[in-house]
C-alpha positions as CSV (number, residue, x, y, z in Angstrom):
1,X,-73.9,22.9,5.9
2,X,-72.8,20.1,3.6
3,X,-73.5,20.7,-0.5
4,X,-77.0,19.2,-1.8
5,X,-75.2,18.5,-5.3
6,X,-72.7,19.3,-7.7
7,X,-74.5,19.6,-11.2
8,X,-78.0,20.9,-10.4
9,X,-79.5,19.1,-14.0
10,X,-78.5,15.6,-13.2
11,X,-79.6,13.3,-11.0
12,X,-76.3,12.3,-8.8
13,X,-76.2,9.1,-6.6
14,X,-73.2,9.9,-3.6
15,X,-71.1,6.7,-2.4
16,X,-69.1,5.5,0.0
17,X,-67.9,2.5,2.1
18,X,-67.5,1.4,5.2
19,X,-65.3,-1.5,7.3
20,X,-62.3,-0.9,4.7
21,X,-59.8,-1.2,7.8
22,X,-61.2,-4.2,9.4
23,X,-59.3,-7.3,10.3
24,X,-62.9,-9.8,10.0
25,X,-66.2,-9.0,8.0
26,X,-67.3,-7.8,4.8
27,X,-67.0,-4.5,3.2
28,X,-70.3,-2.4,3.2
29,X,-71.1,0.3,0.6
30,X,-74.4,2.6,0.4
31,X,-75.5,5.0,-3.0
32,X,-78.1,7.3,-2.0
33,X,-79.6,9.7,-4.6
34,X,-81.5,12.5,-2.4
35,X,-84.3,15.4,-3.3
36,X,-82.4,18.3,-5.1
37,X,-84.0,20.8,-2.7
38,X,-83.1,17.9,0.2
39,X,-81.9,19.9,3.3
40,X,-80.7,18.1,6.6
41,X,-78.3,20.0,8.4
42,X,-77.3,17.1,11.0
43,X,-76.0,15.0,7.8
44,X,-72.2,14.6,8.5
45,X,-69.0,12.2,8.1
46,X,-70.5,9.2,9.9
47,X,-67.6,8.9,11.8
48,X,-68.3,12.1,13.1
49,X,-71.5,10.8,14.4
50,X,-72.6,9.1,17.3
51,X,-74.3,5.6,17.2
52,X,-77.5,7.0,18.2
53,X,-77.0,9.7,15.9
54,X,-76.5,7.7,13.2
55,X,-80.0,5.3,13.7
56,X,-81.9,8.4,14.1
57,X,-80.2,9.5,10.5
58,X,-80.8,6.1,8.9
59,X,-84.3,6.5,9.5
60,X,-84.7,9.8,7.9
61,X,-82.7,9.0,4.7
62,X,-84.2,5.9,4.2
63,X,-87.4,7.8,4.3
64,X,-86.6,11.1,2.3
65,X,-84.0,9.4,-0.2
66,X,-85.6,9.2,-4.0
67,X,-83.7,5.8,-4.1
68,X,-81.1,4.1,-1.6
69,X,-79.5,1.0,-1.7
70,X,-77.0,-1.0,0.3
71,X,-74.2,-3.7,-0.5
72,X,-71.9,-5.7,1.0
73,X,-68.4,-7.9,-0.5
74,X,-68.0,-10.5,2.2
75,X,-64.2,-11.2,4.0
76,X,-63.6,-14.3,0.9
77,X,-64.0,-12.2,-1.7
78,X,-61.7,-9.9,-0.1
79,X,-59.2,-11.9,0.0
80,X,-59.3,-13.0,-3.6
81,X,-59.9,-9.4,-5.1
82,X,-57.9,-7.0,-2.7
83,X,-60.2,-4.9,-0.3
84,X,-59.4,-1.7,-2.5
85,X,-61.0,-3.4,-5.2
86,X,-63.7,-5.1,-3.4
87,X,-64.8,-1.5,-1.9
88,X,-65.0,-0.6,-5.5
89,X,-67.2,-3.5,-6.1
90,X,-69.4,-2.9,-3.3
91,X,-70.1,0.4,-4.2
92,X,-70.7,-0.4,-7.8
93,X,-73.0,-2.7,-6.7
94,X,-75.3,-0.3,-4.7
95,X,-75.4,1.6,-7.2
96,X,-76.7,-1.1,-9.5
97,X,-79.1,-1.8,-6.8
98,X,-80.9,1.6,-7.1
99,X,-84.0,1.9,-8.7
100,X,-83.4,5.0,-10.1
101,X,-80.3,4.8,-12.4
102,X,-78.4,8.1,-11.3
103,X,-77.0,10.4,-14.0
104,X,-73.6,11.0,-12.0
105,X,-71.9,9.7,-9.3
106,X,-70.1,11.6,-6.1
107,X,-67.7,8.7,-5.0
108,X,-66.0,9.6,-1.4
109,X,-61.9,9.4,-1.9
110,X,-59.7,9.8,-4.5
111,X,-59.9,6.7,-6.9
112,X,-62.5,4.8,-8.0
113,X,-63.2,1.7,-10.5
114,X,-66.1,2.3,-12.5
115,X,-68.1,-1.3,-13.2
116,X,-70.9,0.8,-15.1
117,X,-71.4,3.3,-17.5
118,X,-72.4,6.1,-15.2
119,X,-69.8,9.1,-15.3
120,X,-68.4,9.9,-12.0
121,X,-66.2,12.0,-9.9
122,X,-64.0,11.4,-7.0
123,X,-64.6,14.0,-4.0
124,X,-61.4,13.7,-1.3
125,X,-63.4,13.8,2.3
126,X,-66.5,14.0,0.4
127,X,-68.8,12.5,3.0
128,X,-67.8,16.1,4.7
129,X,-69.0,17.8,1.6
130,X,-72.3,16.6,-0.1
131,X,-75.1,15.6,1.3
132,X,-75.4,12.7,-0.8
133,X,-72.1,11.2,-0.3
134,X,-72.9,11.5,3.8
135,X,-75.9,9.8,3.4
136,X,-74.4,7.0,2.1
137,X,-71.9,6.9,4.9
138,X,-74.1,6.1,7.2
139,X,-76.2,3.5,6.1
140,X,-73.1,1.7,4.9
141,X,-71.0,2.2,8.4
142,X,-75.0,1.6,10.3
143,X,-75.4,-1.7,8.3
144,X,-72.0,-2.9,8.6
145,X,-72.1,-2.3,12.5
146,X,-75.6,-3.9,12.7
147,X,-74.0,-6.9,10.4
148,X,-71.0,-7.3,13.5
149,X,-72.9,-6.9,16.1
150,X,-75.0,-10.2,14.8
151,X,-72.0,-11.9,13.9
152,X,-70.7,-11.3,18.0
153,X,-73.5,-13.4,19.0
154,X,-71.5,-15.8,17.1
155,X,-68.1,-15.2,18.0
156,X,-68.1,-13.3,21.5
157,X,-64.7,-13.4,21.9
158,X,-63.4,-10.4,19.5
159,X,-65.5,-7.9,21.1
160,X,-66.9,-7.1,17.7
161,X,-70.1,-5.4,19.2
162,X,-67.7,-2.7,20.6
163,X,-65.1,-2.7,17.6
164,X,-67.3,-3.6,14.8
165,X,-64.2,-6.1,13.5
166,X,-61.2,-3.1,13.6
167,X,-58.3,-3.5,14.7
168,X,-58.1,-2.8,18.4
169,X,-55.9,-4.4,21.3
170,X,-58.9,-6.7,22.4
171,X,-59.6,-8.3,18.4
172,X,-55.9,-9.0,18.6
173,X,-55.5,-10.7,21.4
174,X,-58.3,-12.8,20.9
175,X,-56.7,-13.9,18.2
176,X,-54.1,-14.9,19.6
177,X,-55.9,-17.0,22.4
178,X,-58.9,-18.0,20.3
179,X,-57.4,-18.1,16.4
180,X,-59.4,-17.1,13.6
181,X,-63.1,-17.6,12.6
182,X,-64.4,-17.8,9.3
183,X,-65.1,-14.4,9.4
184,X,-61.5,-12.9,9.2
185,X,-60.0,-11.3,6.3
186,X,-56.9,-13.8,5.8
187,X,-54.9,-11.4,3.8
188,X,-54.9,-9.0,6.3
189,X,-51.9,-8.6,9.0
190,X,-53.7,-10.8,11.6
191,X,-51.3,-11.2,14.2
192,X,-48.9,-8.4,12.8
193,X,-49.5,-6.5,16.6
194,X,-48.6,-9.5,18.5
195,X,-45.6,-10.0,16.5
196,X,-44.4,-6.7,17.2
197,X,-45.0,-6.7,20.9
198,X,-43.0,-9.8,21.4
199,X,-39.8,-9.1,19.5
């Protein structure tokens, strides 16, 4: 059973992102702030999760949250800002998004750049720890698949309903046969698999 907070007198928002590995797409990132007395045993590590596990848990935190709010730094700004930094800036901006302005933030991972002035604290494999921080998991990773699986309407080739825009054998290969869309991430390693297989 994951933790329901860490200071019981403050009002704590947990974070976290999703899609930081990608090769195409932006980076999503949720804040959540849930009932102190909030008790949902089948809140886990979205990854942990399976897609229909996930919906089902969307539905409930979006219901039973005190305030939720998702973000998202699109594949340019990426680019221009690093994607460590631009999963910083997503998650700073959920959490500006909420319309109740948390005491304390649970941030999932081990560094963080704060863009308000909101203490926080940095919670290694948190999203396997606090319900809070969980929460936020999934609506980031269930927004960000929802976003991809639009976007492969567009762009059928990269398979991106299955792989969401990581970095699997198929998205590489149609890379090489298709090229890039507007979508990709230009400072990632694009074609670094290829390379590799052919020297």
């Amino acid at each position: 059973m994951l933790l329901t907070y860490l200071n019981k007198d403050l009002i704590e928002a947990g974070c976290d992102e999703a899609g930081r590995g990608c090769l195409a797409g932006p980076v999503y990132a949720a804040a959540v702030i849930l009932p102190h007395d909030y008790c949902n045993p089948l809140l886990n590590d979205s990854k942990k999760l399976s897609a229909k596990q996930r919906i089902k848990l969307r539905e409930e935190i979006e219901h039973d949250a005190s305030a939720w709010a998702v973000a998202a730094v699109d594949n340019n700004d990426i680019d221009s800002m690093n994607i460590l930094r631009a999963s910083f800036h997503a998650m700073n901006l959920a959490v500006k998004q909420l319309t109740t302005k948390p005491d304390y933030l649970l941030i999932d991972g081990n560094r963080f750049i704060n863009e308000t002035d909101i203490p926080f604290q940095c919670i290694v494999k948190g999203d396997a720890k606090y319900q809070a921080i969980a929460a936020a998991s999934i609506l980031a990773k269930t927004y960000r698949d929802d976003y991809m699986t639009q976007q492969h309407e567009l762009y059928p080739h990269y398979g991106w309903n299955d792989n969401k825009g990581y970095p699997t054998q198929k998205h590489y290969q149609a890379i090489l046969d298709f090229g890039i869309t507007p979508l990709h991430r230009r400072s990632f390693a694009l074609y670094k698999q290829q390379e590799l297989q052919f020297q």
